[in-house]
C-alpha positions as CSV (number, residue, x, y, z in Angstrom):
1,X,29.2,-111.3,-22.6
2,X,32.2,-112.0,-19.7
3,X,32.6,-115.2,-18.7
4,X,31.5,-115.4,-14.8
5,X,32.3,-117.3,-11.8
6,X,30.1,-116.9,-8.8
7,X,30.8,-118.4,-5.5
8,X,27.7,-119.6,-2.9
9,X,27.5,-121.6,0.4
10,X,26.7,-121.4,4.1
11,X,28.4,-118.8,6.1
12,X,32.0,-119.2,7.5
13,X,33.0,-121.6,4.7
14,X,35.5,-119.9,3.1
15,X,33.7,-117.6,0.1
16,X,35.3,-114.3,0.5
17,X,38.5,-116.6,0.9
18,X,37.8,-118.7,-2.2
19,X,36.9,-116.0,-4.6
20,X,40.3,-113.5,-3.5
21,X,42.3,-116.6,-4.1
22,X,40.5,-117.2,-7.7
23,X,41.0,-113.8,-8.9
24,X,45.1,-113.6,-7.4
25,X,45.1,-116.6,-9.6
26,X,43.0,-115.6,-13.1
27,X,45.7,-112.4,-12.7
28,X,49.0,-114.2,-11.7
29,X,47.8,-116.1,-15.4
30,X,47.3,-113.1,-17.4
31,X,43.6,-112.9,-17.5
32,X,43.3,-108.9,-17.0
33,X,39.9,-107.1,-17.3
34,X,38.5,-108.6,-14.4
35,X,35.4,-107.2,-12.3
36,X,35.0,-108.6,-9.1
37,X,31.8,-108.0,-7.3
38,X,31.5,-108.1,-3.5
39,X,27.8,-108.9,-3.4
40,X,27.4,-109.3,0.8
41,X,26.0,-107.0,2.7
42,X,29.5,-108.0,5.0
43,X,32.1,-106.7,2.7
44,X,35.3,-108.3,3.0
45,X,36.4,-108.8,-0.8
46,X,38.0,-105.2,-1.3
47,X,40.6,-106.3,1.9
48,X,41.5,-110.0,0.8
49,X,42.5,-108.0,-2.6
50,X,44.5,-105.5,-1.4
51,X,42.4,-102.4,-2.9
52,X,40.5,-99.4,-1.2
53,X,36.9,-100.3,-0.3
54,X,35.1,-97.7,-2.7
55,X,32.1,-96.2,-2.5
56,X,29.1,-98.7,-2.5
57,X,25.9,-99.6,-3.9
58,X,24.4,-99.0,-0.2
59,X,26.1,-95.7,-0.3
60,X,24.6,-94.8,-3.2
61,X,21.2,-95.6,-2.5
62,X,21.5,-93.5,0.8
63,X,22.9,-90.8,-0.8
64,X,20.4,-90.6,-3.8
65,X,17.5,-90.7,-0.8
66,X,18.5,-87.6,0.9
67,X,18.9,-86.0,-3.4
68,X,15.7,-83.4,-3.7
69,X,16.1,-83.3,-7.4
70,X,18.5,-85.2,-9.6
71,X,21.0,-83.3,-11.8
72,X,20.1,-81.7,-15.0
73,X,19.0,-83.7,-17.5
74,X,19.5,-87.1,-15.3
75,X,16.8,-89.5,-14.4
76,X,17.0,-91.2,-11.2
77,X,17.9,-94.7,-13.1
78,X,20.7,-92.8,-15.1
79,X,22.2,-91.4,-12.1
80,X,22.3,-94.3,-10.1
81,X,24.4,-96.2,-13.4
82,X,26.5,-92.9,-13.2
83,X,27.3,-92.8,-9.5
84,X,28.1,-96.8,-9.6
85,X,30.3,-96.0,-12.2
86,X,32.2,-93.8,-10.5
87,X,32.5,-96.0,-7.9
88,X,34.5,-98.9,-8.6
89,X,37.9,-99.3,-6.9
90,X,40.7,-100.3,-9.6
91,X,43.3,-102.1,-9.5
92,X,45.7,-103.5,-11.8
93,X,43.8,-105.7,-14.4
94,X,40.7,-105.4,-12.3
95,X,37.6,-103.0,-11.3
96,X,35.6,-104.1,-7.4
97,X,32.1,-103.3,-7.1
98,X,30.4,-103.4,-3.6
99,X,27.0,-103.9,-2.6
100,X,28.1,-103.1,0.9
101,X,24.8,-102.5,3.8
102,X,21.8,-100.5,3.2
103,X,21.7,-98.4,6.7
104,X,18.7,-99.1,8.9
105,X,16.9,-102.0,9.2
106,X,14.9,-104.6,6.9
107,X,15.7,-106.4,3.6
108,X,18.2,-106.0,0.8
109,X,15.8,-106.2,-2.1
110,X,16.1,-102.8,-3.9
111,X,20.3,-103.0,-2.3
112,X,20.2,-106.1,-4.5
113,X,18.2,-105.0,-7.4
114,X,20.3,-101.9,-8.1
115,X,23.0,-104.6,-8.1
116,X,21.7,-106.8,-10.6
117,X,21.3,-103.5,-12.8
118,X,24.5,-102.3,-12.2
119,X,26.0,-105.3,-12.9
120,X,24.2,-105.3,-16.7
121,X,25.4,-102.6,-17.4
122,X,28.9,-103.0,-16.6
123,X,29.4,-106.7,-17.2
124,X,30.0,-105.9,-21.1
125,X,33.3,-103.8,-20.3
126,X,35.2,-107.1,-18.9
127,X,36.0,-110.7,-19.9
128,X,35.5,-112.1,-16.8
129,X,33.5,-111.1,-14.2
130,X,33.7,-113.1,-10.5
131,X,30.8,-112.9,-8.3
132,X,30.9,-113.3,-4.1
133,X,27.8,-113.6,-2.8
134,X,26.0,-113.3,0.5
135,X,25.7,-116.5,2.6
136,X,22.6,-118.8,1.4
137,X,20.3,-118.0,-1.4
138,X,18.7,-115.1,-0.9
139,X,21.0,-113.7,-4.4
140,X,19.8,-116.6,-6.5
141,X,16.3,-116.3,-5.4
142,X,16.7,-112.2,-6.0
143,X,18.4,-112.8,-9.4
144,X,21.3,-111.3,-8.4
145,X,23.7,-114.3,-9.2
146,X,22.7,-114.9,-12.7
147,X,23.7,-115.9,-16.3
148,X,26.6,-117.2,-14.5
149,X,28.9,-120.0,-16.9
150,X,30.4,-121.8,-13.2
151,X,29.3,-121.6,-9.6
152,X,31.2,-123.0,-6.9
153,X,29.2,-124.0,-4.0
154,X,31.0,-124.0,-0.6
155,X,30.5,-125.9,2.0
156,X,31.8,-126.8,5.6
157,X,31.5,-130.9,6.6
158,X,28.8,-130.1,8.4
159,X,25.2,-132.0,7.9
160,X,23.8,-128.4,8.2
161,X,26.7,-127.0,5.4
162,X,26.0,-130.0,3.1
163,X,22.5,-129.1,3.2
164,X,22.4,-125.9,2.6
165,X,25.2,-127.0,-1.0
166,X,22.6,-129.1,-1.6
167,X,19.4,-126.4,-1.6
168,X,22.0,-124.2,-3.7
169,X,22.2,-126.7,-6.1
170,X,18.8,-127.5,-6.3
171,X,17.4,-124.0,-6.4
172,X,20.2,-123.2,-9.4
173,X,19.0,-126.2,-11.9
């Protein structure tokens, strides 16, 4: 089981920001066999690292809804853990998975629970894994920020910001 970092807050705090700068760091130290996960909908990770924005979980989705049949032999679940697969960006020391945005309108739920999946089977491969999440809780009440060793909780100074730490923190004990 990797040893994960996730980091939370309120939007325009500084996450995406936070967990590029954590991960330039674990590597500048040596710690290689790093996965990084963009979980918000807002992709930004795969930029503040330098590598190509892969393919994404939302792509994914959208392309296995217009599939009529899967591939030989292939369930729908086993494709969808092939096809993620295939889809991480790597870079040196490190793999990035992307949620990215599920097209049309509504909520991120199944987005999110292909996540979660994805992410259990993958986490084994790496020793670390470093988690950036969505703005506000919507991941922790979905499960997809979970069996996670340290989360950072960011906030602005902001009565609203320190608020919204302190729901994080509540909803996480």
């Amino acid at each position: 089981m990797p040893y994960t970092l996730a980091v939370a807050g309120k939007g325009g705090t500084g996450k995406t920001t936070f967990a590029a700068l954590a991960i330039r760091s674990l590597l500048a130290a040596g710690r290689h066999n790093l996965l990084a996960v963009d979980a918000d909908p807002n992709a930004n990770l795969a930029d503040m690292l330098g590598l190509e924005m892969p393919t994404t979980v939302a792509d994914i989705l959208d392309e296995t809804k217009g599939l009529r049949e899967m591939p030989p032999g292939m369930t729908k679940d086993r494709y969808l853990e092939y096809r993620v697969q295939t889809a991480l960006s790597e870079g040196t020391g490190i793999d990035l998975l992307v949620m990215g945005r599920p097209e049309g309108k509504g909520c991120y739920c199944f987005a999110n629970s292909v996540l979660r999946q994805a992410m259990e089977g993958l986490t084994g491969s790496y020793d670390l894994v470093v988690l950036d999440n969505e703005a506000g809780m919507e991941h922790l009440s979905r499960h997809t920020t979970q069996d996670v060793d340290v989360l950072f909780i960011l906030s602005d100074p902001s009565l609203v910001g320190v608020r919204s730490a302190m729901r994080i923190r509540d909803i996480t004990r």
